[in-house]
C-alpha beads as a LAMMPS data file, in Angstrom:
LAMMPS data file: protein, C-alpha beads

360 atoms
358 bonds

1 atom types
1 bond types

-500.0 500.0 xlo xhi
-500.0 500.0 ylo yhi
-500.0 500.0 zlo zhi

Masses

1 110.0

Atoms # bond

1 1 1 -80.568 -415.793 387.655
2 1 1 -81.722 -416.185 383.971
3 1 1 -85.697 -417.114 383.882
4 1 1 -86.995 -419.728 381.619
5 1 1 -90.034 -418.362 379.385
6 1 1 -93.035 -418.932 379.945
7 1 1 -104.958 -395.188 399.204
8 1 1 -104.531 -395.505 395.373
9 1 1 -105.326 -392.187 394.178
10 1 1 -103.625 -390.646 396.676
11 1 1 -100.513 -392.488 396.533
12 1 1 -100.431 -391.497 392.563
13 1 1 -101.377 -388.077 393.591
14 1 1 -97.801 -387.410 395.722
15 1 1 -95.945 -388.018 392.135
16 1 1 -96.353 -384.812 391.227
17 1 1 -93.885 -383.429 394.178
18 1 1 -90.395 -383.233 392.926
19 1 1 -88.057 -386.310 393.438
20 1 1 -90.330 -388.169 391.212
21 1 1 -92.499 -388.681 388.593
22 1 1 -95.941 -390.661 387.526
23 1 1 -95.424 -392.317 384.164
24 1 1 -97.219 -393.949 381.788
25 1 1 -97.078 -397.402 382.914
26 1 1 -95.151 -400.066 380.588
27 1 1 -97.897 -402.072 378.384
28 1 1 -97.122 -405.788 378.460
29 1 1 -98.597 -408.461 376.094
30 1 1 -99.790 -409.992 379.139
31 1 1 -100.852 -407.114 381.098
32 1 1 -98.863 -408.027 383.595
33 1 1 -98.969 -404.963 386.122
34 1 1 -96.175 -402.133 385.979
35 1 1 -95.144 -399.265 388.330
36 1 1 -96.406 -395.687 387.915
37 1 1 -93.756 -393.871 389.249
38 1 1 -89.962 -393.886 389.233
39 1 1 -86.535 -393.226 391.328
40 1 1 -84.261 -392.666 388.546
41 1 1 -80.669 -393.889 388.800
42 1 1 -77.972 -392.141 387.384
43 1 1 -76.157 -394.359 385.170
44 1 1 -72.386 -394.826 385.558
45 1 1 -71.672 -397.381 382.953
46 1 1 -69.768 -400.736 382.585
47 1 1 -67.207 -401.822 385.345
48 1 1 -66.517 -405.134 384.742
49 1 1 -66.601 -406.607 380.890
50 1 1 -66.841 -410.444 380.494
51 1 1 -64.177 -412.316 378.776
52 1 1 -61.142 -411.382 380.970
53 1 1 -61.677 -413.344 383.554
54 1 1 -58.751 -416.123 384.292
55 1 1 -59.127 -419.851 382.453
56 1 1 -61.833 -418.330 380.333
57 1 1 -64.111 -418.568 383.106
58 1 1 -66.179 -415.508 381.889
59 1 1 -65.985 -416.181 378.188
60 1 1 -69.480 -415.868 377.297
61 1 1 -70.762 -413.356 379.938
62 1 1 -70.537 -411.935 383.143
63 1 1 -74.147 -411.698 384.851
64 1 1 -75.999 -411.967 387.915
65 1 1 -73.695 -410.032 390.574
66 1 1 -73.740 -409.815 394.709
67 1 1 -71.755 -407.224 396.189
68 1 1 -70.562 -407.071 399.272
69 1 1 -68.002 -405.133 401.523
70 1 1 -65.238 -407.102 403.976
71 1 1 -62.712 -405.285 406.114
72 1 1 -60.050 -403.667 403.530
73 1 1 -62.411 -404.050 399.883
74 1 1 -65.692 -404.693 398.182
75 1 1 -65.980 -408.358 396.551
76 1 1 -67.989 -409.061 394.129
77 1 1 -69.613 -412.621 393.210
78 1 1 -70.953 -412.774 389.916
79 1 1 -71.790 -416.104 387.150
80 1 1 -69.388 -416.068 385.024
81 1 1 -70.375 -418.187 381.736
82 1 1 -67.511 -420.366 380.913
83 1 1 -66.881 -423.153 378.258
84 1 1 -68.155 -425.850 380.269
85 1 1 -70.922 -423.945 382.301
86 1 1 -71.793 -420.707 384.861
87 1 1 -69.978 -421.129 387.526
88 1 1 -69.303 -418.406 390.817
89 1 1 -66.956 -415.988 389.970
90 1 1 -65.210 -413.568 392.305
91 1 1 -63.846 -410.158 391.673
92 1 1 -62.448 -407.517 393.989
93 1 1 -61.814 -403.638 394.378
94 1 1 -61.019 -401.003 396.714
95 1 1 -63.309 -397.895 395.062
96 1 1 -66.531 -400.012 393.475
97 1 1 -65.189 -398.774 389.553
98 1 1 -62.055 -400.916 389.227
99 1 1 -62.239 -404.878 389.284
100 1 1 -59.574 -407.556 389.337
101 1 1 -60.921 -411.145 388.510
102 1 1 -59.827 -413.959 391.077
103 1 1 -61.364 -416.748 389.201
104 1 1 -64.426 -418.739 389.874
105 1 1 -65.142 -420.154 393.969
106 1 1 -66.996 -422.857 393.175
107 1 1 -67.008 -426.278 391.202
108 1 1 -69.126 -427.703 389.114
109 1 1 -71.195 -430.984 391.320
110 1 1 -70.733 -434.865 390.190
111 1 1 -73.413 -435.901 387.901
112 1 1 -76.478 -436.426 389.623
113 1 1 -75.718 -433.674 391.990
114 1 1 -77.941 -430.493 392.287
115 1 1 -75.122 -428.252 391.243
116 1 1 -73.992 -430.582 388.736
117 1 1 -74.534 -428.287 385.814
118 1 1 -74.300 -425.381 387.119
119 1 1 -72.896 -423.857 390.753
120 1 1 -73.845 -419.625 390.612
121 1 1 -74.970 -416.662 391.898
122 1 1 -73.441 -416.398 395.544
123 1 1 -74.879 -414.927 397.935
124 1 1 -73.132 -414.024 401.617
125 1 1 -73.994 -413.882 405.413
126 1 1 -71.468 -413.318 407.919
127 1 1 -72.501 -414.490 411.350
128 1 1 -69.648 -413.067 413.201
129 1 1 -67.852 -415.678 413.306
130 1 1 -67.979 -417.975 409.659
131 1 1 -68.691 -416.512 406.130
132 1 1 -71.728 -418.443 404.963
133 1 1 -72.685 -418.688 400.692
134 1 1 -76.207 -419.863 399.584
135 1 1 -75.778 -420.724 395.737
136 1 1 -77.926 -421.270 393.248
137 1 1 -77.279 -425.124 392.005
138 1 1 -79.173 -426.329 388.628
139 1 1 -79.015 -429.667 386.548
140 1 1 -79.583 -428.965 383.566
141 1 1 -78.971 -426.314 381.024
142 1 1 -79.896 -425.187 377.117
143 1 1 -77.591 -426.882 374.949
144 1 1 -73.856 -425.953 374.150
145 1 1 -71.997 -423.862 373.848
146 1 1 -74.653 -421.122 376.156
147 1 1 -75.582 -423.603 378.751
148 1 1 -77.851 -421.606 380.311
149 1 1 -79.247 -422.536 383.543
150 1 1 -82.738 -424.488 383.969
151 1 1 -85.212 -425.178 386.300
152 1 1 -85.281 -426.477 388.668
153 1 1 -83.158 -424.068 390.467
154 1 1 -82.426 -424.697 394.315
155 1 1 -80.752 -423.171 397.032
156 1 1 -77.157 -424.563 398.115
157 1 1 -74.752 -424.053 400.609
158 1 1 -70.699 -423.300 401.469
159 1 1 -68.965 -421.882 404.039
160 1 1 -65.662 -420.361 404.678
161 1 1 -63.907 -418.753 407.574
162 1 1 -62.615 -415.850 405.041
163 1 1 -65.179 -413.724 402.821
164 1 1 -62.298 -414.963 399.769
165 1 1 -62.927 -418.662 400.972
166 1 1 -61.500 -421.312 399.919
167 1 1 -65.492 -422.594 399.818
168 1 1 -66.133 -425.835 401.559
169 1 1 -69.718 -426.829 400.114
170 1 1 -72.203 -428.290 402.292
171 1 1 -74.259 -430.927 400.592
172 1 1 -75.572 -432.234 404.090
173 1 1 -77.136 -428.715 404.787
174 1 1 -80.531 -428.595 402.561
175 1 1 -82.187 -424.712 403.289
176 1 1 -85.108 -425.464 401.407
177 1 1 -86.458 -426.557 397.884
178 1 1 -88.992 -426.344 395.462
179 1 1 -92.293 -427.707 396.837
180 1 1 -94.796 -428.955 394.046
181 1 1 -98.553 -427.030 394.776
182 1 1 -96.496 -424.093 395.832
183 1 1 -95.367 -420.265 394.593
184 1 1 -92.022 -421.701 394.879
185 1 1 -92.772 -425.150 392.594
186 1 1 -89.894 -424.443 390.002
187 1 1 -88.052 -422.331 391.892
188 1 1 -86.440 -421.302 394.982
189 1 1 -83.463 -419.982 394.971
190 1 1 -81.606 -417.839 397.215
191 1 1 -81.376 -414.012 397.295
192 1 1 -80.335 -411.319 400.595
193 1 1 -80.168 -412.342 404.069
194 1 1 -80.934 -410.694 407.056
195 1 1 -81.236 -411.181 410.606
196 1 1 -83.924 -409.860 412.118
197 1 1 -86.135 -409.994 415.510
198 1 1 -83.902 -412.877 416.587
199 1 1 -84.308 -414.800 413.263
200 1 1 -82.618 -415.057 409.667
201 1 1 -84.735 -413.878 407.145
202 1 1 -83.779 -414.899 403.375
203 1 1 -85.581 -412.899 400.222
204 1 1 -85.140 -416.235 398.125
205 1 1 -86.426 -416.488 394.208
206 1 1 -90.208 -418.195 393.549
207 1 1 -91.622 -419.617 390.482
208 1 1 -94.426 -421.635 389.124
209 1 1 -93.774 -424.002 386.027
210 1 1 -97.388 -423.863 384.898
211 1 1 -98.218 -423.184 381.140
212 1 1 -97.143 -419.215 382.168
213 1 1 -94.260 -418.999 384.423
214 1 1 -95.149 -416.801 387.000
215 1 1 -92.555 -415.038 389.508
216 1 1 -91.987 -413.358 392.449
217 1 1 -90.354 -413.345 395.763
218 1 1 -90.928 -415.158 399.102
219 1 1 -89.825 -414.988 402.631
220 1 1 -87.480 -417.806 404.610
221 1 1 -86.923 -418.332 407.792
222 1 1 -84.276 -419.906 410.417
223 1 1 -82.480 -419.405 413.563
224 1 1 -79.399 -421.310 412.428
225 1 1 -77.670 -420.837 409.255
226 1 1 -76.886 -424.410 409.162
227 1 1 -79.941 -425.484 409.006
228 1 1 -83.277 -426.036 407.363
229 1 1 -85.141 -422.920 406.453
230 1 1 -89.174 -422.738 406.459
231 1 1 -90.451 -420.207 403.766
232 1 1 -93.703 -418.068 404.267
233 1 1 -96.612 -420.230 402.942
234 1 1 -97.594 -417.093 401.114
235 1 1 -94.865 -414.908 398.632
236 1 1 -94.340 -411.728 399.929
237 1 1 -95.771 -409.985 396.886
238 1 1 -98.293 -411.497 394.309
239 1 1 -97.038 -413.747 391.388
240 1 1 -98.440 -411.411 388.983
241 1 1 -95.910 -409.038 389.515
242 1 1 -93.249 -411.087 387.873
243 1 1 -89.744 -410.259 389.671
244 1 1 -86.754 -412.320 391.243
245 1 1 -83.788 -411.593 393.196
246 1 1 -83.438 -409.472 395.624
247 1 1 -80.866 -406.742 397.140
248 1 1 -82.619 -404.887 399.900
249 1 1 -81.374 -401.479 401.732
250 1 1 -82.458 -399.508 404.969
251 1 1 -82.560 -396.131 405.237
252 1 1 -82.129 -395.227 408.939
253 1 1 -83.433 -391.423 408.351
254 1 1 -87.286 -392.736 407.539
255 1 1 -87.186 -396.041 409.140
256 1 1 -88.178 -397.394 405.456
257 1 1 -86.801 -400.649 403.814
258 1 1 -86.240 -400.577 399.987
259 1 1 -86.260 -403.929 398.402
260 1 1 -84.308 -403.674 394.584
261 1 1 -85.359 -406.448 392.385
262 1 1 -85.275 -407.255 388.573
263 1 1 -88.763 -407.535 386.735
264 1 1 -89.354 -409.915 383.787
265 1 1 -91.060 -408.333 380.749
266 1 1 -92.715 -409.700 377.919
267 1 1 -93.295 -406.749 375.047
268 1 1 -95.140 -407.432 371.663
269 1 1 -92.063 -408.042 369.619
270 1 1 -89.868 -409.904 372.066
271 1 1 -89.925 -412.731 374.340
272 1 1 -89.847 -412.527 378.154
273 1 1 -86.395 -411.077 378.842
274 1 1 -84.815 -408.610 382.263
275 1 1 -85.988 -405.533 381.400
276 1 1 -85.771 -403.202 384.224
277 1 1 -84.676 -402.784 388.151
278 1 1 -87.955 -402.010 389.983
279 1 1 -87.695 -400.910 394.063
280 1 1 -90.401 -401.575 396.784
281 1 1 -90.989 -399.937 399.927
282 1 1 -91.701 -400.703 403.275
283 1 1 -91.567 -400.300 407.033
284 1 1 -91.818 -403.681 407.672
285 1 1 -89.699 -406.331 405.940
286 1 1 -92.378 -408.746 406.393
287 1 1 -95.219 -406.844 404.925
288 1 1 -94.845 -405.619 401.271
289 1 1 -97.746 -403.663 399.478
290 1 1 -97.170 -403.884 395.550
291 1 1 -98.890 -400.462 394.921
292 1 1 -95.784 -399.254 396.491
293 1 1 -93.011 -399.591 394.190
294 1 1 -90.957 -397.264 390.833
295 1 1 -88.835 -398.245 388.050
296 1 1 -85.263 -397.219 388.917
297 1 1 -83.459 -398.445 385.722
298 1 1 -84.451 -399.213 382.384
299 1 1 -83.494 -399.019 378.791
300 1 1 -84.806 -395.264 379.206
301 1 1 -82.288 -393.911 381.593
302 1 1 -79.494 -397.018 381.391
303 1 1 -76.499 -395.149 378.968
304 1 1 -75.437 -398.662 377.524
305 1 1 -77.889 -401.746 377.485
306 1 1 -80.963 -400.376 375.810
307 1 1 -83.141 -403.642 376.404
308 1 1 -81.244 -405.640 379.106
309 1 1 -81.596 -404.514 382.598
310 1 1 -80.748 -407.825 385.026
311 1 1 -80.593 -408.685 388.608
312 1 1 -79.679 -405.831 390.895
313 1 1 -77.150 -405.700 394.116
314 1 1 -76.803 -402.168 395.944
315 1 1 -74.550 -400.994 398.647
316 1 1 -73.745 -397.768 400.110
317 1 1 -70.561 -396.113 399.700
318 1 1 -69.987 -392.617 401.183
319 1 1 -73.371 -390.496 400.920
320 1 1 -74.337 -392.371 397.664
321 1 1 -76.170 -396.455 396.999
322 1 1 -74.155 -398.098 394.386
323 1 1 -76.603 -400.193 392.349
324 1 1 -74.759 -402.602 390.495
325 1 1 -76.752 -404.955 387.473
326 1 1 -75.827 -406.327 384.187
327 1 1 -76.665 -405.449 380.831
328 1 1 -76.599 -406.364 377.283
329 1 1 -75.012 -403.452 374.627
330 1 1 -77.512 -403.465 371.418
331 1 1 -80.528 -404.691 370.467
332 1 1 -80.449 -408.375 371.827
333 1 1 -82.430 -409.175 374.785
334 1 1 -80.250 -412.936 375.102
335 1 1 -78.674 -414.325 378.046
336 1 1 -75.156 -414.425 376.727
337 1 1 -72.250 -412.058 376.060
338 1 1 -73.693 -409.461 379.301
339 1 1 -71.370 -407.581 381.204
340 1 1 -72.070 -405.788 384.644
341 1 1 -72.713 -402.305 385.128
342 1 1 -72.793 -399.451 388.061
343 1 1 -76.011 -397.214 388.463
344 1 1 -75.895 -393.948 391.462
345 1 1 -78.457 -393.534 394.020
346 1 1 -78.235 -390.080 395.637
347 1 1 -78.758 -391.118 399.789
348 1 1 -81.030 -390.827 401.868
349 1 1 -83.257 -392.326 400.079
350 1 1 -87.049 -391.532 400.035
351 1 1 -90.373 -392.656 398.803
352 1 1 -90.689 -391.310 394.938
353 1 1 -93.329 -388.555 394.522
354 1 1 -92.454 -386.708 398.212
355 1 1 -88.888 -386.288 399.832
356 1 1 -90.554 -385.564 403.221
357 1 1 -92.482 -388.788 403.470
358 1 1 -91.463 -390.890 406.138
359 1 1 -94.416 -393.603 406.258
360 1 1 -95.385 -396.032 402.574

Bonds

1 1 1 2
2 1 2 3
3 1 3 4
4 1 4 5
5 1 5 6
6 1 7 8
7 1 8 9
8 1 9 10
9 1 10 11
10 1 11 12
11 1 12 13
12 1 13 14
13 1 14 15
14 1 15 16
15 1 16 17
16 1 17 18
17 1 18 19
18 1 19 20
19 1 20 21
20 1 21 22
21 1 22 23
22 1 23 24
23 1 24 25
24 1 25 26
25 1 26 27
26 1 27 28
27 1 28 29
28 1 29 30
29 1 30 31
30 1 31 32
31 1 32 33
32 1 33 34
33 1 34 35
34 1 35 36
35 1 36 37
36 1 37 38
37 1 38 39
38 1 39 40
39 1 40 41
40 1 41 42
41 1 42 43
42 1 43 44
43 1 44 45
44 1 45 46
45 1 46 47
46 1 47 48
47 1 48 49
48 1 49 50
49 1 50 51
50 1 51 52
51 1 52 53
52 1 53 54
53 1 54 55
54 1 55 56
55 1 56 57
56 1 57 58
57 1 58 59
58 1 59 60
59 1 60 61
60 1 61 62
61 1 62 63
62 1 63 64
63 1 64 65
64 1 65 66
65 1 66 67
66 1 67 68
67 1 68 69
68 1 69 70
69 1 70 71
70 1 71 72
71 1 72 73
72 1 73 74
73 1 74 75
74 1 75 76
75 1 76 77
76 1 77 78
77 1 78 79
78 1 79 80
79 1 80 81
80 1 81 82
81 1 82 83
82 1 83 84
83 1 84 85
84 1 85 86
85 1 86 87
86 1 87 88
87 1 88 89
88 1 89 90
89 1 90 91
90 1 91 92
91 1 92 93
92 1 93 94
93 1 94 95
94 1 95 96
95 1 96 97
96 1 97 98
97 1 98 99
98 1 99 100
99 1 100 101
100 1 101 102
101 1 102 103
102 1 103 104
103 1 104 105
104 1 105 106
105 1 106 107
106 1 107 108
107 1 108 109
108 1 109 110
109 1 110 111
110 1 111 112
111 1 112 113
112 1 113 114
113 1 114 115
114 1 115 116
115 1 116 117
116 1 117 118
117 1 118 119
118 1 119 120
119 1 120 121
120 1 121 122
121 1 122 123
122 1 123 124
123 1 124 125
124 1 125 126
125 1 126 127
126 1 127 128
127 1 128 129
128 1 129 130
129 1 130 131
130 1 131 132
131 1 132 133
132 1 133 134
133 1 134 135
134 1 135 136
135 1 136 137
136 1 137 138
137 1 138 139
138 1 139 140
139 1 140 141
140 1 141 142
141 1 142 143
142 1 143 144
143 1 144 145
144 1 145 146
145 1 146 147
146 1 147 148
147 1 148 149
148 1 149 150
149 1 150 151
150 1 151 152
151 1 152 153
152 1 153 154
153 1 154 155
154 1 155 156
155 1 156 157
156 1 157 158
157 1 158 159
158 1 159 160
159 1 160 161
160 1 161 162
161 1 162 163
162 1 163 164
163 1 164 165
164 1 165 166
165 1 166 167
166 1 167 168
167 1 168 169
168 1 169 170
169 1 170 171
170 1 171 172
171 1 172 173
172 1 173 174
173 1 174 175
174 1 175 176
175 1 176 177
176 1 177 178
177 1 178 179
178 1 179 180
179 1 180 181
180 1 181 182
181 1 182 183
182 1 183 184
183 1 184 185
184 1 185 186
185 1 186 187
186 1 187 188
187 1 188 189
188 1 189 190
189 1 190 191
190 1 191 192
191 1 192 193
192 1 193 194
193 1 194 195
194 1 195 196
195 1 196 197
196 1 197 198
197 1 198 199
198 1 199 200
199 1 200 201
200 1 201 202
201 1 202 203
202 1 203 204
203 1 204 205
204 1 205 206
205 1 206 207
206 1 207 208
207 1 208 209
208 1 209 210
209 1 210 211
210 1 211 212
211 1 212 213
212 1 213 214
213 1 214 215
214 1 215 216
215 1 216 217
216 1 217 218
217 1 218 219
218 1 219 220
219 1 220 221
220 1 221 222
221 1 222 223
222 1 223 224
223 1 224 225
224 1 225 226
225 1 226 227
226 1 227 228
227 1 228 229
228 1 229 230
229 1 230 231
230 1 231 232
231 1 232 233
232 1 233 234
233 1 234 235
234 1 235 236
235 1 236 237
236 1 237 238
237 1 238 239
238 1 239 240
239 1 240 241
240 1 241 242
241 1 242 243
242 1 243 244
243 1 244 245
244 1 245 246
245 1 246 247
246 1 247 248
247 1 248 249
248 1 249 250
249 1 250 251
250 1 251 252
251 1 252 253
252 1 253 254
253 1 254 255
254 1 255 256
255 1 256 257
256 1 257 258
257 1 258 259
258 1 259 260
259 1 260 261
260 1 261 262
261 1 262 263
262 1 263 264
263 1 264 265
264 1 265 266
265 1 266 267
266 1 267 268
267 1 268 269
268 1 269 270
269 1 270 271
270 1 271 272
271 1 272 273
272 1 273 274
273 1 274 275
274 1 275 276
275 1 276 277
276 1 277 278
277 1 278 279
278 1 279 280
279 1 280 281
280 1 281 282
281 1 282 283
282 1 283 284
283 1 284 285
284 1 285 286
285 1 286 287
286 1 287 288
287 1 288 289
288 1 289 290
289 1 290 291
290 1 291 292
291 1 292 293
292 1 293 294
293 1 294 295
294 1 295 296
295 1 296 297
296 1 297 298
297 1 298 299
298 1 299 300
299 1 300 301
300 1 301 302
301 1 302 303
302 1 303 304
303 1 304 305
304 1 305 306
305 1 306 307
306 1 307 308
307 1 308 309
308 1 309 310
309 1 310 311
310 1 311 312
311 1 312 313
312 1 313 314
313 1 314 315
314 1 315 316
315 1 316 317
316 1 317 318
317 1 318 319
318 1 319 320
319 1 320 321
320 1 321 322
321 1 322 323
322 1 323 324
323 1 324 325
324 1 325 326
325 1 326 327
326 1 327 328
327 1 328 329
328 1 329 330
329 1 330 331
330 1 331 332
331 1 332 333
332 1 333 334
333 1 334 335
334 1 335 336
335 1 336 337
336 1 337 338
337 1 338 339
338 1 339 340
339 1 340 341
340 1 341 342
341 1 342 343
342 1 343 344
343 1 344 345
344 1 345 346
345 1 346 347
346 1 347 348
347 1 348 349
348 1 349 350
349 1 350 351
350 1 351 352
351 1 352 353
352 1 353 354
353 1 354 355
354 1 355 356
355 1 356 357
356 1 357 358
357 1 358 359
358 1 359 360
């Protein structure tokens, strides 16, 4: 979702074997830390341009995208920026390159709601039974015509018995919210879900609203989908490392997890904007080291959006990761006019620096 402004040696060592490289690391105004190595993507391009969605939904941009697969297609939710707001949008395709607009799945709330100004970026769980969407609600926005999103952003939820709804919301069912004191005091939002060890685990979106918003990523936890979720008193990686959202991917031949987020920069002759997909790695989904991560798209390797790089979804198809984001053509590093792209993986995938490393 948009943001509002505001072993070492060793491990650097193993960047030398082929599959990837050490780098100079990005200098930020803040010195806000920033990875040393990378697992480039190769960069397919635009799939999906805003404006031609139905009703004008996607007007003024097409951003913030979940992918997921159902029985016969791919689906893909995505905030589509419409004359009257961002609302859920839903595309589909049978081959991840080709994408037919269905229209927005959910409604804007009544006034006073959470979702009242905004009802976005949908995330699924299937529990073998009922499709489940947590969905970013927000009241209030920047003024017209953007209407961008603001804090504070919470986590909502629908439900459906198809993956292409209808969408009942579920304003009765409160996950969790921002707590004041916390890493998640502005926000916390929602982001992947998996079940795990007899328990859901959610990678939600955390911020501070101090005098320098700070991000990053916690942990939340429930049995029930239905029900109230308990997040981690403690992020999962340190607020210094300034990331949200979160598309995660397991790669059964090194037992490793590989968490995709999208990092917030903050350069010398710009304000904070998305500039690059980072990935972490792990054997543990509860334990996260942030020495361990690369940059795996950025204006350097990206073919279109030289500044842009936003919030990442990935799924495998065939023997390759599709890692989908969106993007801004130019110069501009705004939240409007963005339209979603498709970045290549090459599977299995392994830690950067050594292709026979099985272990972070």
């Amino acid at each position: 979702m948009p943001w509002r402004a505001g072993t070492t040696h060793l491990f650097l060592a193993l960047s030398l074997f082929i599959g990837g490289c050490a780098t100079a690391p990005q200098l930020y105004r803040d010195n806000r830390p920033a990875p040393t190595l990378r697992m480039d993507a190769q960069d397919h391009g635009v799939v999906l341009r805003h404006g031609g969605g139905p009703d004008s939904c996607d007007a003024l941009g097409a951003r913030d995208v979940w992918v997921f697969d159902t029985a016969d297609r791919f689906v893909m939710h995505y905030d589509g920026a419409g004359p009257k707001g961002w609302l859920c949008v839903r595309a589909h395709s049978y081959d991840l390159l080709r994408w037919t607009v269905d229209g927005p799945v959910l409604s804007f709330g009544n006034e006073g709601d959470d979702d009242a100004r905004s009802a976005s970026y949908g995330v699924t769980a299937f529990d073998g039974t009922m499709w489940h969407m947590f969905y970013l609600g927000a009241r209030n926005t920047s003024p017209a015509p953007d209407l961008v999103p603001d804090f504070p952003y919470v986590t909502m939820k629908a439900r459906a018995n198809s993956p292409f709804g209808p969408w009942s919301k579920q304003p009765d069912v409160v996950p969790f919210r921002p707590k004041p004191g916390t890493y998640y005091s502005e926000t916390a939002s929602p982001g992947h879900i998996i079940f795990h060890k007899g328990e859901y685990l959610q990678f939600f979106s955390a911020s501070t609203g101090d005098s320098t918003v700070k991000r990053t990523l916690g942990l939340a936890r429930t049995r029930h989908l239905d029900s109230v979720w308990t997040p981690d008193p403690e992020p999962i990686l340190p607020l210094e490392e300034q990331i949200e959202n979160a598309s995660l991917y397991f790669e059964e031949t090194n037992g490793l997890w590989f968490l995709f987020t999208n990092h917030i920069g903050w350069l010398a002759d710009h304000d904070e904007f998305t500039d690059a997909i980072w990935v972490y790695w792990s054997d543990d989904l509860t334990r996260w080291n942030p020495e361990h991560k690369a940059v795996v798209l950025d204006g350097s390797n990206c073919s279109w959006s030289r500044k842009v790089i936003g919030l990442p979804s990935v799924i495998r198809f065939g023997s390759r990761l599709a890692l989908f984001y969106d993007g801004l053509a130019g110069e501009s590093t705004g939240h409007m006019d963005r339209d979603i792209g498709l970045a290549w993986l090459k599977l299995p995938l392994r830690v950067p620096g050594d292709p026979a490393r099985v272990t972070p």
